[in-house]
N, C-alpha and C positions, 0 to 999 in steps of 0.2 A: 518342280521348282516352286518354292511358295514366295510369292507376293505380297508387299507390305506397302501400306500406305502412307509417308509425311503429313500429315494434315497441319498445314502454318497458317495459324487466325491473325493476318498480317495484323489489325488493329490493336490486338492486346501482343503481338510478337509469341503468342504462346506457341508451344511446339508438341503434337503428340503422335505417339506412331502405335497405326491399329494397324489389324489382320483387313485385307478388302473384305474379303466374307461377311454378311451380316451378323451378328453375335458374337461374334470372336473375343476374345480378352483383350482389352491396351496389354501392350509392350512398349517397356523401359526406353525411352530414345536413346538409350547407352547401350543398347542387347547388342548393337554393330561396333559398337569403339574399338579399333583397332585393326577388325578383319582389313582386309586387302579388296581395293576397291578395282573392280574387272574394268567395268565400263560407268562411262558420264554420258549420260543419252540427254538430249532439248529434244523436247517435243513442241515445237514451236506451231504456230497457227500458219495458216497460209499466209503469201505474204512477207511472211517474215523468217528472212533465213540465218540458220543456225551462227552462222559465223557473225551474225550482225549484236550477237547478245552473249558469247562466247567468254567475251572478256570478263564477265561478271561475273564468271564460274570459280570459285574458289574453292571444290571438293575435285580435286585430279583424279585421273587415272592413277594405277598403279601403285599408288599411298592409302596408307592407312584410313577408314570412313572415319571421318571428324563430323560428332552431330551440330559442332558450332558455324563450321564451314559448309554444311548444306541449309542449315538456318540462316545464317548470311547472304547465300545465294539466292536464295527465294525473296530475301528482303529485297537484296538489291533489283532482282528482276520486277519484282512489283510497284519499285517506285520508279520504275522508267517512266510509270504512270499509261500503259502501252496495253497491259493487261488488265480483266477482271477479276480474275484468282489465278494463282500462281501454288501448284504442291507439287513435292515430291514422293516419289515412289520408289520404294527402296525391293528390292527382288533379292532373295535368299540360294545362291548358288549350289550347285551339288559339292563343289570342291571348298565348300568354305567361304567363298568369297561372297561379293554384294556386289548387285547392278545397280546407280543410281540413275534414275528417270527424275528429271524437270520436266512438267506437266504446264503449258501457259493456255489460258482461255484467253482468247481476246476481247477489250472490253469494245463495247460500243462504239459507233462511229457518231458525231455529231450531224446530222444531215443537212439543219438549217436552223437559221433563226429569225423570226416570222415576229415583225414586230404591228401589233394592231394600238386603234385605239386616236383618244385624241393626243397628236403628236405634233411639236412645233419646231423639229428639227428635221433637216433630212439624214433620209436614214440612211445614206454613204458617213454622214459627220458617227451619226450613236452608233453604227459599225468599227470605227475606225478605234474607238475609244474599248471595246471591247478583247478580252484576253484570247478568245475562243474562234476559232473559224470552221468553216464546214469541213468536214475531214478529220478534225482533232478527237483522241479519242473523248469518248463522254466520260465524266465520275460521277458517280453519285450529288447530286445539291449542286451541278452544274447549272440547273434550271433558276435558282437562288441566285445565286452568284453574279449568273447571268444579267440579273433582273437587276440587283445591285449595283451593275456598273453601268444600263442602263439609266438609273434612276440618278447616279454619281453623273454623268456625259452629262443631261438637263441640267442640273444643278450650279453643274460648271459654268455652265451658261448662261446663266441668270433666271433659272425657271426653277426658284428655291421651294416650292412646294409641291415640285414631281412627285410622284408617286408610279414605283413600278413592282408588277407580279406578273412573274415567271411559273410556266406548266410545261410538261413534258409529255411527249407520246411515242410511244414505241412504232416504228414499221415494220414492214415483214421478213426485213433481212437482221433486226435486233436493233437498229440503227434509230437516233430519236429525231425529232422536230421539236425544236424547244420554242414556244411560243410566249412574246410579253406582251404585254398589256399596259399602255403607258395611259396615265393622265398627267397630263405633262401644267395643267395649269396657267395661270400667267406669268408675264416675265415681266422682273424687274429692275428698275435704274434707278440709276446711284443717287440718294440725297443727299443731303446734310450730312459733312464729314465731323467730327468731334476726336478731339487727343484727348486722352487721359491721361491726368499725371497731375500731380504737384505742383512740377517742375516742366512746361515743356520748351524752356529756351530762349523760345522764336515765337512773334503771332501766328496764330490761328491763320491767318491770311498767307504770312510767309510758310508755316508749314505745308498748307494745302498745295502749293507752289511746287513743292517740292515732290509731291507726286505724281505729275505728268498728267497729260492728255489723259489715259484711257482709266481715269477715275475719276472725272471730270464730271459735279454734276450735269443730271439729265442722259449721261451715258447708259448703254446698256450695261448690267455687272456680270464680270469675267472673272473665273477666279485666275487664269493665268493674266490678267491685267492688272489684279488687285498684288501678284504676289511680285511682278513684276514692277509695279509702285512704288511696295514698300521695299524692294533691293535702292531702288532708286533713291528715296527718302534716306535711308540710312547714309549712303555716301553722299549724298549731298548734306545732310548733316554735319558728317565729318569733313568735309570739305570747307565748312563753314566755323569750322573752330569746333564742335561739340564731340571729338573722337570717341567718347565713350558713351553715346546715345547709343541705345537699344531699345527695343519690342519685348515690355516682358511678358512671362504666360499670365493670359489669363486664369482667374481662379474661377470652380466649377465644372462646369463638364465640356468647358470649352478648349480646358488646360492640355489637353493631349492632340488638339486641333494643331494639323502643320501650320496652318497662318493664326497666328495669334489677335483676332478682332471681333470684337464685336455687332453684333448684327443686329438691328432694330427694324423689323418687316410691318409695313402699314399694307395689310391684304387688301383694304378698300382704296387705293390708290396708287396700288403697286409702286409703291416710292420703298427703299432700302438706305438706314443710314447707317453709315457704319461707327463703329467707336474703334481708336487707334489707341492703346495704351503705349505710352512715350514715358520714358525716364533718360532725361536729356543729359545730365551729369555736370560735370564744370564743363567751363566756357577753357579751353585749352590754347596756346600759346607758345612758339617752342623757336628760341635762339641761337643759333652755331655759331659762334665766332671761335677764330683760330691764329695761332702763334706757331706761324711757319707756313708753310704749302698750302694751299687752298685750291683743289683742279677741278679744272672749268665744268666737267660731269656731274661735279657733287652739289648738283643746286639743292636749292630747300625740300622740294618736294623727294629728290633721290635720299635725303638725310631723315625726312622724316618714316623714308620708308626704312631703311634700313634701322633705326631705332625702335620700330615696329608701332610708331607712334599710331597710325591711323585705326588700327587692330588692337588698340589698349582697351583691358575692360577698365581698368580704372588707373586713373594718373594719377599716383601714388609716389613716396619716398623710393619705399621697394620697386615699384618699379621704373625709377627714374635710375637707381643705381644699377639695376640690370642693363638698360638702356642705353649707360655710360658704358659698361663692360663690353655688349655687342658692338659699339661703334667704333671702342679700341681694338677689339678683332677687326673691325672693316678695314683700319686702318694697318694693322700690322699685316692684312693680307695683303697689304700694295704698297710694300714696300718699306713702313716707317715701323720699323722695328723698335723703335724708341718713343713710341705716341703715347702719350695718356690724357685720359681725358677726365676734366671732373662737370659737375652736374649739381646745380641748384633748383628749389623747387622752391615758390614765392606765390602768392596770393596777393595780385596787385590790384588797386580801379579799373575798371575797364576803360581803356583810351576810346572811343565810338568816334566813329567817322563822321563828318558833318556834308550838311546837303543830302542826306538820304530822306527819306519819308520816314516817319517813324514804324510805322509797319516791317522795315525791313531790317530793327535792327534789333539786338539780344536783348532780352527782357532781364538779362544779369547786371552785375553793375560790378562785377570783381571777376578776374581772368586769374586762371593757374596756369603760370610763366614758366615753363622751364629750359633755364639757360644751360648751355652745353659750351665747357672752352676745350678745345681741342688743342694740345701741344705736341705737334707733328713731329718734331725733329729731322734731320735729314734723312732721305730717301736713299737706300741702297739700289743700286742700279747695275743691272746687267749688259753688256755686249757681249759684241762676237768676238771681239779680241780677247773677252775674258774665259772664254771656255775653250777647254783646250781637250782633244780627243786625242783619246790613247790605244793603241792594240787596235785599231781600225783596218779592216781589209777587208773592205767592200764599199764601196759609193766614197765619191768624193767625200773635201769638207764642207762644201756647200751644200750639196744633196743634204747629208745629213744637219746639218741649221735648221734647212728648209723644213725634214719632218719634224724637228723639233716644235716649231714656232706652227706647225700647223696641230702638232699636238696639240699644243698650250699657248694660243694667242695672248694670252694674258703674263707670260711670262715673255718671249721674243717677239712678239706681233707678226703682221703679214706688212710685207713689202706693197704700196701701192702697183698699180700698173704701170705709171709713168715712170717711178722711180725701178721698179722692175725690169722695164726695156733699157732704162738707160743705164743699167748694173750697179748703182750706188749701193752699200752698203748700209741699210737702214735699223738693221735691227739694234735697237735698244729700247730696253724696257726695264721698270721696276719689278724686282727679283720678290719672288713670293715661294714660300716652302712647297704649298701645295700644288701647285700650279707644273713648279719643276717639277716635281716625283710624277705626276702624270703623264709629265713630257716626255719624260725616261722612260717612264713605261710605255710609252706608245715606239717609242724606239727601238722597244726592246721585241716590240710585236712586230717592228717592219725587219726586223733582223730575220725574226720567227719564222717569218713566211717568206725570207729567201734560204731558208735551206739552215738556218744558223740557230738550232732548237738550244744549243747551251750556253746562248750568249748572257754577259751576264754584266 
């Protein structure tokens, strides 16, 4: 029987097949395309049993050797990430056929990680923050990587001139000890906040306002506090009339940073200020009035949501006229099949509230007003007297109400409890297209699963 060896350089994906024998010729990875493949052998390491990596076999018994399909399987077993080299062995049959052997070494075990040095965290925290525990297998530049997220943990934490190096050492079972080296330096708190921008709205004082306790000078700096701030600043921005304030990127090498801010490090005083680039946008403004039906749900803040006002990048014509079109969807979904609505967009003075501090109020002096007049028209409306069931033989007519309106509350609603016990007949509701087809269809499921698969 002669034996043949897959050699897959997983890195480059390249694929070649020698004789084992020392010297032998390469041979074509195609010399097998077609024969009839006898056996798919794992040779798996201890540990690890065949069936547990099975699925990833894509060269069958009994079919044709595909060189694509045992290339594939090698790849895929290699990035379970489980192994250190992964080949295939191909065996040349008396009868014509091929035995394919998957060959797995296993890589490495991580045995520990040994942090020295001066460090100013405890090491359950820069554990915690790590990808790797003891047990996982090791890769290559784990020791790196390692060190990396060491040095990223401090950072986070306000020890911005960490520095971490990571080394590895082999034990006797192949197994490593990756050891880091921190100099973790001093830590520092927060100074002097600064916006940048042209434009930033609001003072400097009202801004800083706006982003909470844990940015506070004299605090320690946190980057989950800082990035938790500016969530906070933004909506409260917006909350403040400014919907289209954002955080732009910074330009330079800071542009690819997930927090977009500036950082100004004084090392001889451990103070950190930071710089906030702001571009505040107009001062926004937004009116509903309506000619017809006005329900009690649709306060100002449910209208500005549903116009997407708070989520505007820019309050625009364009998109004050989109804004109009979603709202008469809102409306025709409940009911007012007849609504439209139109939409003006005005550049007024700003009206400023009196008795405030001057600190607390828009550094603008012109608001973008945008009026919305909504003309509802009458409401189409559904009861139970108006639905009328046909070809029924199964459950009452109640029963079936009942799953309707638990289908699609928004189209029948649910009976209270009180009115429940005491049997009144409550369902009525404003008739919505989508709402019904759902309804039916869940209908059509409670049919399904008493036995009624061709209900229709």
């Amino acid at each position: 029987m002669r034996r043949l060896l897959l050699l897959v350089l997983v890195a480059g994906l390249a694929l070649v097949l020698a004789p084992a024998r020392a010297g032998a010729e390469e041979v074509d990875p195609t010399t097998f395309t077609g024969r009839i493949v006898g056996r798919v052998v794992l040779d798996a390491p201890k540990g690890v049993a065949p069936r547990q990596v099975d699925y990833l076999v894509e060269q069958a018994a009994g079919v044709p050797y595909s060189p694509q399909a045992v290339r594939r399987t090698v790849e895929l077993l290699f990035r379970l990430g489980q192994f250190e080299d992964v080949r295939a062995e191909v065996e040349l049959r008396p009868d014509g056929a091929v035995d394919v052997r998957f060959v797995m070494t296993p890589s490495p075990r991580l045995l520990r990680v040994v942090l020295r040095g001066d460090r100013g965290l405890d090491s359950t925290v820069v554990r915690a923050s790590l990808d790797r525990s003891p047990g996982d297998p090791f890769v290559a530049g784990d020791d790196a990587r390692l060190a990396q997220q060491v040095e990223a943990a401090y950072r986070a934490r306000g020890y911005l001139d960490a520095t971490a190096t990571g080394r590895q050492r082999a034990t006797r079972g192949r197994n490593r000890v990756v050891q880091v080296e921190v100099d973790a330096g001093q830590r520092y708190r927060i100074g002097e906040i600064e916006f940048l921008g042209d434009d930033p709205g609001l003072s400097d004082r009202r801004l800083r306002s706006f982003l909470g306790s844990a940015l506070a000078p004299g605090r320690i700096y946190r980057e989950e506090g800082l990035r938790t701030g500016l969530e906070r600043f933004l909506v409260q921005m917006r909350k403040h009339g400014f919907v289209e304030a954002r955080l732009p990127t910074l330009p330079g090498p800071r542009r690819r940073s997930r927090i977009p801010v500036e950082f100004n490090k004084d090392s001889a005083t451990g103070i950190l200020g930071l710089g906030i680039p702001l571009d505040a946008g107009h001062l926004v403004e937004s009116v509903f009035q309506f000619e017809g039906e006005r329900r009690a749900p649709w306060t100002q803040a449910r209208l500005e949501e549903v116009v997407g006002l708070m989520g505007a990048a820019r309050v625009s014509r364009t998109y004050a006229e989109d804004a109009a079109r979603q709202f008469e969807r809102f409306l025709w979904r409940r009911g007012y099949y007849h609504a439209e609505v139109e939409v003006a967009v005005t550049d007024e003075p700003a009206s400023l509230p009196k008795g405030l501090a001057s600190w607390l109020l828009p550094l603008q002096d012109r608001v973008r007003v945008l009026r919305f007049l909504a003309r509802t028209g009458p409401a189409v409306r559904l009861r139970t007297r108006d639905i009328t069931l046909t070809g029924n033989e199964f459950g009452s007519r109640q029963r079936l109400l009942a799953v309707l309106s638990e289908g699609s509350p928004e189209v029948l609603g649910h009976r209270s409890p009180v009115l429940n016990v005491l049997g009144f007949d409550v369902y009525e509701r404003y008739v919505t297209d989508g709402e019904l087809a759902q309804a039916i269809d869940v209908l059509k499921d409670w049919y399904r699963a008493r036995g009624y698969l061709s209900v229709a």
